[in-house]
C-alpha positions in Angstrom: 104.6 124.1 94.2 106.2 127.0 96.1 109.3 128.5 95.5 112.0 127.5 98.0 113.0 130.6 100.0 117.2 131.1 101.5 116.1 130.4 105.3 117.1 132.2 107.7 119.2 131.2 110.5 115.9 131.7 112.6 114.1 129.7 110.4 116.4 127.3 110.3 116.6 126.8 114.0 112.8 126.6 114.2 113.2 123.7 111.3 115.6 121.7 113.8 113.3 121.5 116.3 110.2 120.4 114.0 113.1 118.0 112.4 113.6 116.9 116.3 109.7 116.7 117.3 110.0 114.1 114.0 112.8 111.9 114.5 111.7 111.2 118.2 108.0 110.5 117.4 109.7 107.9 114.7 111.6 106.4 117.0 108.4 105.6 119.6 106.7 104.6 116.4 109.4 102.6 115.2 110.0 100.8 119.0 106.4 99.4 118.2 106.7 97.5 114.9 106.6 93.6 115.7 104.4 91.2 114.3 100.4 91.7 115.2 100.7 95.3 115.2 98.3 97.5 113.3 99.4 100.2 111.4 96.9 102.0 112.5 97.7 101.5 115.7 101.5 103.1 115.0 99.7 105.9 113.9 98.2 106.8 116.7 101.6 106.9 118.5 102.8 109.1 116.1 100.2 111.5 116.6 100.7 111.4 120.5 104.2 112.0 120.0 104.0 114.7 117.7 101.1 116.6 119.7 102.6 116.2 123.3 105.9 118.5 121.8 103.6 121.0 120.8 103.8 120.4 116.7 101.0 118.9 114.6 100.9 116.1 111.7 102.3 117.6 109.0 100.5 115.1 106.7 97.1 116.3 107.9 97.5 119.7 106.0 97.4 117.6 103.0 93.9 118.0 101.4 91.6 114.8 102.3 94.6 113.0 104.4 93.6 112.4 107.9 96.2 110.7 108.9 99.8 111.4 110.7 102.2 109.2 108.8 101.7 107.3 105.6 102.9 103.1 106.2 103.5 100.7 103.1 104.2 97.3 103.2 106.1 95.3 101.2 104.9 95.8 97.0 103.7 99.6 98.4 106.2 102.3 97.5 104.8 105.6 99.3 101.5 107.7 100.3 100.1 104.4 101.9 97.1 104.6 104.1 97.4 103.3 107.7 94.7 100.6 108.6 93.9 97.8 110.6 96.3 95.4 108.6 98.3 93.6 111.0 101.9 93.2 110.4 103.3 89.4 109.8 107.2 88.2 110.1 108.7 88.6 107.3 107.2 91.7 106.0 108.9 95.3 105.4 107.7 98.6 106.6 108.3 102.1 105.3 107.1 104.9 107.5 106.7 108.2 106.7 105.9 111.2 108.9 105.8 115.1 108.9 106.1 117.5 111.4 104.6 121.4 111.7 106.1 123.3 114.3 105.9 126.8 114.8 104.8 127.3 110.8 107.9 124.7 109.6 107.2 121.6 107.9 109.9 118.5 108.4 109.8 115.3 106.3 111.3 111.7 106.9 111.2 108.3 106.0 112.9 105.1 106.8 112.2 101.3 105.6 112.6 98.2 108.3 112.3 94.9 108.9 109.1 93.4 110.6 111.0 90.4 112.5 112.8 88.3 110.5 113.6 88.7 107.1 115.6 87.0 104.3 119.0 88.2 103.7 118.4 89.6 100.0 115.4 91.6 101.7 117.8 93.1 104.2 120.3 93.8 101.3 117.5 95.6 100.1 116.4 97.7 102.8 120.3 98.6 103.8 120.6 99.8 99.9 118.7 102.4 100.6 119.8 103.9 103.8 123.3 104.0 101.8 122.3 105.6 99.4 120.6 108.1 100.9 123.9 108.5 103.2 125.7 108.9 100.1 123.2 111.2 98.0 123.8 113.2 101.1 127.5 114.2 100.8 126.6 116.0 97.9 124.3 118.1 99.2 126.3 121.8 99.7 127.0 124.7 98.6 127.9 124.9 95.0 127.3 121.6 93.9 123.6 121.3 91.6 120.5 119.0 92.2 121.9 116.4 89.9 124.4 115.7 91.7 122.3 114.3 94.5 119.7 112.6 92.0 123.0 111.1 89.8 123.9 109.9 93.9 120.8 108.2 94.2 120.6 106.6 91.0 124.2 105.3 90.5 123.6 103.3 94.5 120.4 102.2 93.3 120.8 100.7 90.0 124.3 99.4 90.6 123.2 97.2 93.3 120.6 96.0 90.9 117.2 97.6 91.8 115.5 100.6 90.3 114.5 103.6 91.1 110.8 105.0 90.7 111.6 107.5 88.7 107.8 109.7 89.2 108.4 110.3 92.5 110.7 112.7 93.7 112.4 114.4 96.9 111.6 118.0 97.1 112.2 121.6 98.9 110.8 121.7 102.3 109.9 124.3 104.7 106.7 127.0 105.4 104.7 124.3 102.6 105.3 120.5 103.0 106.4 120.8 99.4 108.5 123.5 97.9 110.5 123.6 94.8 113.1 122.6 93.3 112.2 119.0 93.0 115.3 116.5 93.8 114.4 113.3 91.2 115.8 110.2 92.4 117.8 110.2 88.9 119.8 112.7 86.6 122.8 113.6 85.9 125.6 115.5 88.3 126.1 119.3 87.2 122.3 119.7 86.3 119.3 121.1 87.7 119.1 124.1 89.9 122.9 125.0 91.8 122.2 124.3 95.7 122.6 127.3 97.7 123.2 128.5 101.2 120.4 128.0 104.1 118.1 125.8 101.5 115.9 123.6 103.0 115.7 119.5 101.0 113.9 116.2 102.0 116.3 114.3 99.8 114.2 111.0 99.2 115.5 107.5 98.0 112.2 106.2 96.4 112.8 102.3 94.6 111.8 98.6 93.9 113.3 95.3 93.5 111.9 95.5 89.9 111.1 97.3 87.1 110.5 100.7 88.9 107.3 100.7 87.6 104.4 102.0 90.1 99.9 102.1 89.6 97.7 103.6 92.3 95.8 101.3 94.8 92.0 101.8 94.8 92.0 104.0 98.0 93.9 106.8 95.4 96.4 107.2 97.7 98.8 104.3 97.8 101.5 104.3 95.1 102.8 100.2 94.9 104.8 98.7 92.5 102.9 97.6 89.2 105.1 94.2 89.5 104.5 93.3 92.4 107.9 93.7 93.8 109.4 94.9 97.1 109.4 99.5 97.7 111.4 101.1 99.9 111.5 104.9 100.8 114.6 106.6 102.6 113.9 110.3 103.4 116.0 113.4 105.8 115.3 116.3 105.9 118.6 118.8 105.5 119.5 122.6 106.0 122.7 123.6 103.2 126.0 124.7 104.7 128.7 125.1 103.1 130.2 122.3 104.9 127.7 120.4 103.9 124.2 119.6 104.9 123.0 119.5 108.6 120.2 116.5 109.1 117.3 118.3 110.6 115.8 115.0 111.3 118.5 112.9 113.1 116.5 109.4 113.6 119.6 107.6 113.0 
């Protein structure tokens, strides 16, 4: 994994607008998910959305993925494979989708609702876009990269789920994936001290279980070994000493 350079302020401006082309493709691709819809089929927006502002897929400089976004449904946790599954009432989606602009990578996720679902689903789903709300008030200058993962974890677990503790956020920025690695667990004062002009996609990676996670036989979809609901909450950020700047405003 590459080293994560200090940005420049260049850099980081370039950053904003791949972080921009992403958000907005998300939110075509997002305006789409109903019941009967292919995920396939929400790929293909994405990749119009992303190509008509002059960017590419991110995802598709991943060796043997040919695809713009990565969708999971329900028991899936991440890197799923878009198909022709149709989407049914009830179900949950996570999205995932990458940017490249101008040589910068940018890197988000978000969890929803396909129609109607139960309430303790929803309390599932909105778990994770706190946390990840939360984990991100501790992302500036000074503080280290437990302090985010100790964020993640406490929001998690004390609302009863768990997180999946292999998978981690991560630096972003020239490579899709930079160090240092942001685990979705730890302990605050820890890990590397965050610095000025860094680049993170802090991720909120968990089930409704155990935590536990196997591969699917396409080797690419990460689901939960008990069969329990994933989610995935992802921004991408540029350090101030503020606090972070969301390159990848969705929200």
């Amino acid at each position: 994994m590459k080293q994560n350079q200090i940005k420049t302020e260049e850099e980081i401006k370039i950053m904003k607008r791949s972080g921009q082309i992403c958000a907005k493709a998300l939110k075509k691709v997002l305006n789409n998910v109903k019941p009967g819809v292919t995920c396939l089929s929400l790929d293909a927006i994405a990749r119009e959305e992303i190509e008509k502002r002059g960017a590419t897929s991110s995802f598709m400089t991943v060796e043997g993925y040919k695809y713009t976004i990565c969708t999971t449904i329900n028991e899936q946790v991440v890197h799923g494979i878009p198909t022709g599954r149709k989407l049914k009432e009830g179900d949950i989606l996570s999205i995932d989708i990458g940017a490249l602009y101008n040589g910068y990578h940018s890197d988000l996720a978000i969890t929803v609702p396909v129609g109607k679902v139960s309430k303790d689903t929803q309390a599932f789903i909105d778990t994770g876009m706190q946390t990840l709300k939360a984990a991100l008030k501790q992302v500036k200058v000074g503080n280290y990269i437990g302090d985010i993962s100790e964020s993640i974890q406490k929001g998690i677990e004390n609302s009863g789920y768990s997180i999946v503790k292999s998978l981690t956020g991560h630096g972003v920025g020239t490579t899709l994936h930079e160090d240092p690695m942001v685990p979705g667990h730890g302990k605050k004062e820890t890990g590397p001290q965050i610095k000025k002009n860094m680049t993170l996609a802090v991720e909120v990676i968990y089930t409704n279980g155990s935590g536990e996670v196997g591969v699917e036989k396409d080797n690419w979809t990460i689901t939960a070994s008990d069969g329990t609901l994933g989610g995935l909450f992802e921004q991408t950020v540029a350090v101030k000493r503020s606090g972070p700047i969301v390159l990848t405003p969705y929200l």
